[in-house]
C-alpha positions in Angstrom: 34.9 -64.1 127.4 34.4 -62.9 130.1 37.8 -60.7 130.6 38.1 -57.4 132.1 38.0 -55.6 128.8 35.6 -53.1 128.2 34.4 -54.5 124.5 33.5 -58.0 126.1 31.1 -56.0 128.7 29.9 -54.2 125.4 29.1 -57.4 123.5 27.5 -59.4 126.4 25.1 -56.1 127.1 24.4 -55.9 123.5 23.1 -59.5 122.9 21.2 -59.2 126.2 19.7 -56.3 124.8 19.1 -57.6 121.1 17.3 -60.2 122.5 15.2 -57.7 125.2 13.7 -56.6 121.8 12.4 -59.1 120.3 15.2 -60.6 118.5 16.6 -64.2 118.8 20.4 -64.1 119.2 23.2 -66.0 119.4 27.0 -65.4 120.6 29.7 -67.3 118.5 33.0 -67.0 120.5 36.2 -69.2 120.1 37.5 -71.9 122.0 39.9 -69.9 124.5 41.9 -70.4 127.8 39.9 -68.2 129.7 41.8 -66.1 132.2 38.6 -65.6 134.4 36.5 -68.8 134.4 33.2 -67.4 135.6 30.5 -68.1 133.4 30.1 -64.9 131.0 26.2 -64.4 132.3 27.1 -64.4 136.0 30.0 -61.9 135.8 28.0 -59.5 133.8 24.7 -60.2 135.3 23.0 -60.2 132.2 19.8 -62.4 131.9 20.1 -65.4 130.0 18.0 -64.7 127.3 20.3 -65.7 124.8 22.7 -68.7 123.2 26.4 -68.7 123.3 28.2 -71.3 121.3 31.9 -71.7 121.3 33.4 -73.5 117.9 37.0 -74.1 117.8 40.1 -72.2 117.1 43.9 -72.9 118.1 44.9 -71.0 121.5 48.5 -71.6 121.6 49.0 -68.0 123.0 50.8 -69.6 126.1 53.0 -71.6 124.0 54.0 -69.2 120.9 54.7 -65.8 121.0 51.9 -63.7 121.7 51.4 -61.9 118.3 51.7 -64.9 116.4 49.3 -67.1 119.0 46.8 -64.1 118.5 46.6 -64.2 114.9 46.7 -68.1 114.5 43.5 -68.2 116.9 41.9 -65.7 114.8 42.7 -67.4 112.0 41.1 -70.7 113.2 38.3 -69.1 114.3 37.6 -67.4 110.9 37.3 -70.8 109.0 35.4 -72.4 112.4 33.4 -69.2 111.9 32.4 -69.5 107.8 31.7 -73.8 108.2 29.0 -72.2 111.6 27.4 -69.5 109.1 27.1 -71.7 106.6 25.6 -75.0 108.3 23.4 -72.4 110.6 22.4 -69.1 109.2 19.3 -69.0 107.2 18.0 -67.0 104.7 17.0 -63.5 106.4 19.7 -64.0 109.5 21.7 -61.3 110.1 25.3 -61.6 110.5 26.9 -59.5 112.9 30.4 -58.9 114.5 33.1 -55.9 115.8 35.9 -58.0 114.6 37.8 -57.0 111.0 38.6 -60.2 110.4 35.7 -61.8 110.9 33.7 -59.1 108.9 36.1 -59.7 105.9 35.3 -63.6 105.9 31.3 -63.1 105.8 31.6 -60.8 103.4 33.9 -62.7 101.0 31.4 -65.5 101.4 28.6 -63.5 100.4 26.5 -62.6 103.7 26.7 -59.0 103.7 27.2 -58.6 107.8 26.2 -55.8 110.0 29.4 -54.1 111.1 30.1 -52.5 114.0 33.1 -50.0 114.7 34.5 -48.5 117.8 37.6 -46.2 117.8 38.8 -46.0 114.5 42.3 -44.8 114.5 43.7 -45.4 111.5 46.1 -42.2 109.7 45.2 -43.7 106.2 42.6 -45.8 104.3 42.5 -49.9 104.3 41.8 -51.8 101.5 40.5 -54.3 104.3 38.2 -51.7 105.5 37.0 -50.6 102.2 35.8 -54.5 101.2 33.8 -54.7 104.5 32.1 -51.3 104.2 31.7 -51.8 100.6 30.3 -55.3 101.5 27.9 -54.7 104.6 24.5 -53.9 104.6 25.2 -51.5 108.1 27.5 -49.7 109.7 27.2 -49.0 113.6 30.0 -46.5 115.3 30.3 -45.9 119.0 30.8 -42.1 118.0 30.8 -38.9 115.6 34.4 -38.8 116.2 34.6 -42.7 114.6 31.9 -42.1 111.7 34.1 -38.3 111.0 37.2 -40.6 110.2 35.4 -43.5 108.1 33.8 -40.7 105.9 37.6 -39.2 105.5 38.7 -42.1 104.0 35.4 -44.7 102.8 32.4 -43.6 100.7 29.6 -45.0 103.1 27.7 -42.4 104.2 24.4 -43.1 103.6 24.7 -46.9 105.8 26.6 -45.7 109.3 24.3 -45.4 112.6 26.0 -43.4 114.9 25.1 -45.2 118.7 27.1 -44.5 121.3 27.5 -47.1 124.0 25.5 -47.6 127.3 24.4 -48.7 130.5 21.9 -50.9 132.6 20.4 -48.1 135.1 18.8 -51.3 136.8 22.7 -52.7 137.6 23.9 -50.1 139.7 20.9 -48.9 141.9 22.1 -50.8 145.1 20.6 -51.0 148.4 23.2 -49.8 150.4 24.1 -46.4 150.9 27.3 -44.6 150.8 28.4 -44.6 154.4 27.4 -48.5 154.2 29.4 -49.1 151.0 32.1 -47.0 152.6 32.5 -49.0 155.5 32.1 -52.6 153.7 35.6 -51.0 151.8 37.1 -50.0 154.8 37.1 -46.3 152.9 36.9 -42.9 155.1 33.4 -41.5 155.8 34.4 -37.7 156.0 36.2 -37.3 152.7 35.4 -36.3 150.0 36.2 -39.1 147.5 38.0 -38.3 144.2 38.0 -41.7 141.9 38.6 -43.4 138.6 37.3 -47.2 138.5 38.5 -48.5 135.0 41.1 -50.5 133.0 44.6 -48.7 133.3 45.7 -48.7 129.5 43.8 -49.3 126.2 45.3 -49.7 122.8 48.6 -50.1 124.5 48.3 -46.7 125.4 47.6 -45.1 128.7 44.2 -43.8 129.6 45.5 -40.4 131.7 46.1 -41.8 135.0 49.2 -40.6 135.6 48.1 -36.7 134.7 45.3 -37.2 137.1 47.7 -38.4 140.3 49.4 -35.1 139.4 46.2 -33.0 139.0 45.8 -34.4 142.8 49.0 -33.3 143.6 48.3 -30.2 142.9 44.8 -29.8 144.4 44.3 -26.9 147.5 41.9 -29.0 148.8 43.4 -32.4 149.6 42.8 -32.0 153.4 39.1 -33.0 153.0 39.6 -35.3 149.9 40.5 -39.0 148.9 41.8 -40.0 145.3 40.8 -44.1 145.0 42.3 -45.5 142.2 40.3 -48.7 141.3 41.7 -50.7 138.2 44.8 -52.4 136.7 47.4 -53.4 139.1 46.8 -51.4 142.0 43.3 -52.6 142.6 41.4 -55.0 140.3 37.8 -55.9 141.0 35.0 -58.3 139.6 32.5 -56.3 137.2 30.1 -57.2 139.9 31.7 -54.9 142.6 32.0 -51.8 140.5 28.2 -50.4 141.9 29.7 -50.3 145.0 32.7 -48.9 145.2 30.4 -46.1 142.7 28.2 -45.5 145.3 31.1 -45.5 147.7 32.8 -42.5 145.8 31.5 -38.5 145.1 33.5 -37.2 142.2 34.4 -39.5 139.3 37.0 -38.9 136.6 37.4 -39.3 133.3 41.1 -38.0 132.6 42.5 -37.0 129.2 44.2 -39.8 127.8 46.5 -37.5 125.4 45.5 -39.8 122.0 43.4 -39.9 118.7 41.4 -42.5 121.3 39.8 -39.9 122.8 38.1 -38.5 119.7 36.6 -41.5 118.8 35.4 -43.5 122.0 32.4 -43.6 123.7 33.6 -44.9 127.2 31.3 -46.9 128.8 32.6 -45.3 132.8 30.6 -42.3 131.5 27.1 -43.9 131.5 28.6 -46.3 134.0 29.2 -42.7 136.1 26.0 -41.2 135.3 23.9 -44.1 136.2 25.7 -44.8 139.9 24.5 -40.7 140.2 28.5 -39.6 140.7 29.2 -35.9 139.6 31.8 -36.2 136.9 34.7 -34.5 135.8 36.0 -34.8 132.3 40.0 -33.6 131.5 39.4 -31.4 128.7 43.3 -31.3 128.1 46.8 -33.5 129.6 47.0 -30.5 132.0 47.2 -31.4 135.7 46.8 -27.8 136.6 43.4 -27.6 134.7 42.0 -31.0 136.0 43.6 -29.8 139.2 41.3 -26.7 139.6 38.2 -28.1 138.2 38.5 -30.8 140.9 39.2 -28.2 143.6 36.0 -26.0 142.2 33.4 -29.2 143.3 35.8 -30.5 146.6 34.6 -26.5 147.7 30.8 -26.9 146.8 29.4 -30.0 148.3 26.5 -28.8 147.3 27.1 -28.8 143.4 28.2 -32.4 143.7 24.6 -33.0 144.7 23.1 -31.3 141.9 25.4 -32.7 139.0 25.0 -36.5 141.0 21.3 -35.8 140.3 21.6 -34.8 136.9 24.0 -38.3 135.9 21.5 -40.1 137.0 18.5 -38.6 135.2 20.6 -38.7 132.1 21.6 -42.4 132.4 17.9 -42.7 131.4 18.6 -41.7 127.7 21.6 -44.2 127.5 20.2 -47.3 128.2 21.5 -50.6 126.1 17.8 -52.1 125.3 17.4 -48.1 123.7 20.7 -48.6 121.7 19.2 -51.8 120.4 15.8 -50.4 119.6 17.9 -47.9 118.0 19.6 -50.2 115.4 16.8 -52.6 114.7 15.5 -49.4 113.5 17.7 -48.2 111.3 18.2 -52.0 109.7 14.8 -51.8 109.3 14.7 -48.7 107.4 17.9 -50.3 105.6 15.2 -52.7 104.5 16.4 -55.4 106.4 14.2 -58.4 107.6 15.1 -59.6 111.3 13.8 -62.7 111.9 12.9 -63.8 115.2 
């Protein structure tokens, strides 16, 4: 933390918005060789209403293989993790974490944590899974699709919150305009700008970039359009820069990624999208052709990319993170949970 992964955007907005409520947080992370050494709450620009404390665990991932340096710092930071809760977490503190392993420790030490699960994928049921749910007092999933599969294979029903992920509105209205953002990227001013700004791969798996750099391929209306691929390899960015090259861009794209992922995540590029005010286009299937034409249908109509730009915005509105927050303190509450602040 921070790192170019979506889930440690997702946490740092979260606490920031915890604490907008009313809550007093803090952020436990582990001791780690940090690839990116900006501090967390510059890189995300999120306010510093809240504490982060690091507490140790082993990072040999540079020395041992990577598997086995991933689960020894895990490990580490489990027990550093049980002597922090212990020595700092008072009667009526609420535990909370996205991380298995960590769930399973507070829970096997008796603190009955507030879970929270994206993208579950398994094919089968976990005996890992079933202690935490069978040991937390909540459940938060970042989707239907996530809370679908948990109810397939866990009885726990009557405890999961289903609250899709968000966005600050606030983050990506920028001053400049388009043509200025356009020119500040040394991007053309009279296309039409077809773009995906996002990590490359998730899960080990791709995320559909390949099908949409076919679905361009096969578009009738390249002459007056761009396709700007912003992420991974070919062009990696600071979180900060990510307003402007959206407000640089008309159509954004969230391709179909061809994987049980796609069920169960709620990306946060979609309220990213809607709040920067882009007209989106969604791959309903790993079709080029499909994306192809649906792509080609807005490049013709100019006009229609004004209407659905309008419409992300206004909807951004409803997705906001301090509203997801205000949305689980809720439902705790009704869980008869006491937050303390």
């Amino acid at each position: 933390m921070p790192s170019p992964k979506a889930h440690s955007l997702q946490i740092m907005k979260s606490c920031e918005a915890f604490a907008n409520a009313g809550v007093l947080v803090a952020l436990v992370l582990p001791t780690k060789v940090r690839v990116i050494k900006d501090n967390p709450f510059t890189y995300y620009a999120v306010k510093r209403n809240f504490s982060i404390q690091r507490i140790p665990a082993l990072d040999l991932i540079w020395l041992l293989p990577e598997r086995i340096g991933f689960y020894l710092n895990a490990l580490t930071f489990c027990i550093s993790a049980i002597f922090f809760a212990l020595t700092y977490v008072r009667r009526g503190d609420i535990t909370y974490s996205r991380d298995y392993a960590t769930l399973a420790v507070l829970c096997l030490f008796g603190f009955r944590p507030v879970a929270e699960i994206h993208d579950y994928r398994s094919q089968k049921p976990k005996k890992l899974i079933a202690f935490i749910l069978k040991h937390t007092r909540a459940v938060i999933v970042n989707s239907e699709g996530t809370k679908s599969l948990l109810m397939d294979h866990y009885v726990c029903d009557t405890k999961i919150l289903v609250a899709p992920n968000a966005v600050d509105p606030a983050f990506f209205d920028i001053s400049e305009t388009k043509e200025q953002a356009r020119e500040k990227l040394g991007l053309p001013q009279d296309r039409i700008i077809i773009s995906y700004v996002g990590r490359m791969s998730v899960a080990g798996a791709g995320k559909g970039i390949e099908s949409l750099r076919e679905a361009y391929e096969h578009m009738r209306h390249r002459d007056r359009t761009e396709l700007l691929i912003v992420g991974g390899a070919e062009l990696s960015i600071p979180y900060s820069m990510v307003p402007l090259y959206l407000r640089a861009i008309d159509i954004a794209v969230i391709p179909f990624p061809g994987s049980q992922h796609a069920k169960t995540t709620s990306p946060i590029k979609l309220f990213e999208y809607m709040a920067a005010g882009k007209a989106i286009v969604i791959a309903d299937s790993p079709d080029p052709q499909e994306l192809a034409e649906k792509l080609d249908a807005l490049a013709a109509n100019p006009e229609r990319i004004a209407t659905l730009s309008a419409q992300s915005r206004e909807g951004a509105q409803h997705y906001t993170w301090t509203g997801r927050a205000v949305k689980v303190i809720d439902f705790l509450r009704k869980k008869g949970t006491i937050l303390t602040p």
